[in-house]
Steps between C-alpha positions, in 0.01 A plus 500: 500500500239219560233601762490271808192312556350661147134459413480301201113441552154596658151385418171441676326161518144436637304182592119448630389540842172411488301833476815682484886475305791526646794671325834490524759685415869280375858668516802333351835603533777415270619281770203246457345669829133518530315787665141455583242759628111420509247835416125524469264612209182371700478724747405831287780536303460388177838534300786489704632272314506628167686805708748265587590367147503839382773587741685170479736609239680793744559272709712237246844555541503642846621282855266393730723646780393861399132441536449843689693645210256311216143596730617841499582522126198329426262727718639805335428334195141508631464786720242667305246167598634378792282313760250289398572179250809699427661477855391154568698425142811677699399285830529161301823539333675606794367205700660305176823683542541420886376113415839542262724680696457283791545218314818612334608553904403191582237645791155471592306867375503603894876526502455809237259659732770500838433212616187279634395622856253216530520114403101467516262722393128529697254446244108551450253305262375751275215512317319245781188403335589718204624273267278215581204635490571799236703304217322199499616233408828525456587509894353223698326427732243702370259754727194600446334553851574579898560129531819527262653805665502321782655211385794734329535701853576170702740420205718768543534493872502048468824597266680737770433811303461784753369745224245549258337746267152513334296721271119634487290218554146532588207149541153473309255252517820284650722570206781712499564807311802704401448864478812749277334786308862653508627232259151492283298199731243635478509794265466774746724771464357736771659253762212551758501207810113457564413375820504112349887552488531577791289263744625162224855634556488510831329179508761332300775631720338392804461117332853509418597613838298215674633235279859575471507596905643765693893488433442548135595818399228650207522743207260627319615660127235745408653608170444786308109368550382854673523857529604697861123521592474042420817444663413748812136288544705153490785593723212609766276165439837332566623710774440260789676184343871378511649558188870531405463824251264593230642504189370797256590595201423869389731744313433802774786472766270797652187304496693200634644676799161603598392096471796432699395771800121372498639119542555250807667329247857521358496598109692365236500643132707573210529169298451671183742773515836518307836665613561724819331797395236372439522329874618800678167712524298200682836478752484871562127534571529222739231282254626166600568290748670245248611580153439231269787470275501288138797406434430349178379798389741715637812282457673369841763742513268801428296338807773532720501896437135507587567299799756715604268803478260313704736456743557811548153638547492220766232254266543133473515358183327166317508352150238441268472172364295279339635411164677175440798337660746714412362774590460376844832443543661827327252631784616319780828571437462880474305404865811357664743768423216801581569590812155669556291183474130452619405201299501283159204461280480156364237334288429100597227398316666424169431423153504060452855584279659756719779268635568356174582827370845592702835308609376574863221594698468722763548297894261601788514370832302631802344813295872632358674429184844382539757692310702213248903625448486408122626786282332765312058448619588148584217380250467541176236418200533191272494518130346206365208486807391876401467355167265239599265747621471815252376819615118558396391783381212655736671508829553703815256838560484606116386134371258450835116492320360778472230627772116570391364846576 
């Protein structure tokens, strides 16, 4: 008996994104339908897709209307290394399987997930000065003092965003200066915040809080870029301002929940985790205010368990996102079916190519994305335009240059 909506296909693609690749991950049933998921190798995961092809051949043969039945095969398959590379392998081809499987139906992702709650989804501009001043000069205009932050902050607010987020940023001798020791820049694995940190930090957040104006809501993403004792001496230099939440990334729920109970600010954490379990302790020692949830990572219908746990440990819930197109909009759609929403991460500064790239681009109007009815993601990569831009071979965190000690 002939399997309905059988597999006959899966590979990974990748193009160029400047300092980074995207990659892509292509499902194609016997039925001529294509499946499309986008994953990540930049971000500190090397490998995921040669996890990918290795699996590729269990799932040949099988329907794309079983894909709870071919992630669960598969992660047995794996159990031994799960997490890591080797989850985020599982994420991407279920994202691929619901692309399909919608498709086949003939509905947009959402309708898999119960239903959109929400036609537009509140956004904010991450990575606010980031981008333009830290990967220069592939996002423009570029920054490289107080005068450009400024300029950026007006932007968002002159384009009816009501959100952004920024990084450490401190000022010398008028230029600006990025500060992550937590992802090697600079080389400093003790993570200590000197007392430079802190005053440029708050410095910078005070700049972009007189340029972008008062109904701007700001973030500020501290990363993994400090231990309890760093992230303790910044959230009491910042104490006094009006932020949104502090995002902070540590792998202690414990220490975390102590953060949370020495902040006048809401926390957010958790973009690097994989699965429910590995959720669940940060719920249950009240650690966040917001989780943080990648989907691509995770793969949407995985994120909708860890939403669900959320839920019910009262938390609010946000996506991680800043990847390509496709991405974005496998995240916005797990964003409009979540019922536990706080708000959508969206990068947009963009690469020169970005919107050559995809069949669609994502729509914002007033500071929220509105949610397209096209089935499966409602975007998808194009062949021949990837190939006009091949991936390079130093890219993301692992081909960043090395730092001097």
């Amino acid at each position: 008996m002939a399997v309905k909506s059988a597999i006959r296909e899966l590979k990974t693609l990748s193009c160029s994104a400047g300092w980074r690749n995207y990659y892509f991950v292509k499902l194609t049933t016997e039925d001529g339908v294509v499946g499309w998921s986008e994953f990540d190798e930049g971000f500190g995961s090397p490998g995921v897709g040669a996890v990918i092809r290795e699996l590729a051949p269990r799932v040949i043969g099988q329907s794309v209307m079983q894909h709870e039945r071919i992630r669960e095969e598969l992660f047995c398959l794996t159990r031994p290394g799960s997490g890591g590379v080797v989850g985020q392998a599982l994420g991407a081809i279920e994202n691929a399987l619901l692309d399909a499987k919608a498709k086949t139906l003939g509905v947009p992702c959402y309708e898999l997930l119960g239903g959109k709650i929400r036609d537009r989804l509140r956004v904010y501009w991450s990575h606010c000065v980031t981008w333009r001043a830290g990967r220069v000069p592939h996002y423009q205009p570029v920054i490289t003092d107080a005068d450009g932050v400024r300029q950026i902050a007006r932007e968002v607010r002159d384009k009816g965003f009501t959100a952004l987020k920024t990084n450490i940023w401190r000022y010398e001798d008028g230029k600006i200066l990025g500060w992550a020791p937590g992802f090697g820049k600079p080389f400093a694995p003790e993570l200590n915040v000197d007392r430079k940190v802190l005053k440029g930090l708050r410095e910078h957040l005070e700049i972009m809080r007189e340029a972008a104006g008062p109904d701007v809501d700001i973030l500020l993403d501290l990363n993994f870029n400090a231990k309890t004792e760093g992230y303790l001496k910044i959230l009491r230099e910042i104490a006094d301002l009006d932020m949104f939440w502090i995002e902070i990334d540590t792998l202690s729920p414990q220490a975390l929940a102590f953060l949370r109970s020495q902040s006048t600010h809401p926390i957010s954490s958790c973009e690097t985790l994989i699965g429910v379990q590995q959720f669940l302790p940060f719920l249950r020692d009240q650690a966040v205010d917001v989780a943080i949830v990648d989907t691509p990572w995770n793969g949407v219908w995985q994120s909708m368990k860890i939403a669900a746990a959320a839920q019910a440990h009262e938390v609010n819930v946000a996506c991680h996102n800043f990847y390509g197109h496709l991405c974005t909009m496998m995240n916005a759609h797990f964003c409009a079916a979540v019922p536990n929403l706080r708000i959508m991460e969206v990068d947009i500064d963009r690469i020169a190519w970005d919107h050559e790239l995809f069949t669609h681009v994502p729509h914002y109007e007033d500071g929220h994305l509105v949610m397209p009815d096209r089935p499966g993601w409602g975007t998808e990569p194009i062949e021949e335009v990837l190939l006009r831009y091949p991936p390079i071979s130093a890219h993301g965190l692992v081909g960043g240059q090395r730092t001097q000690t």
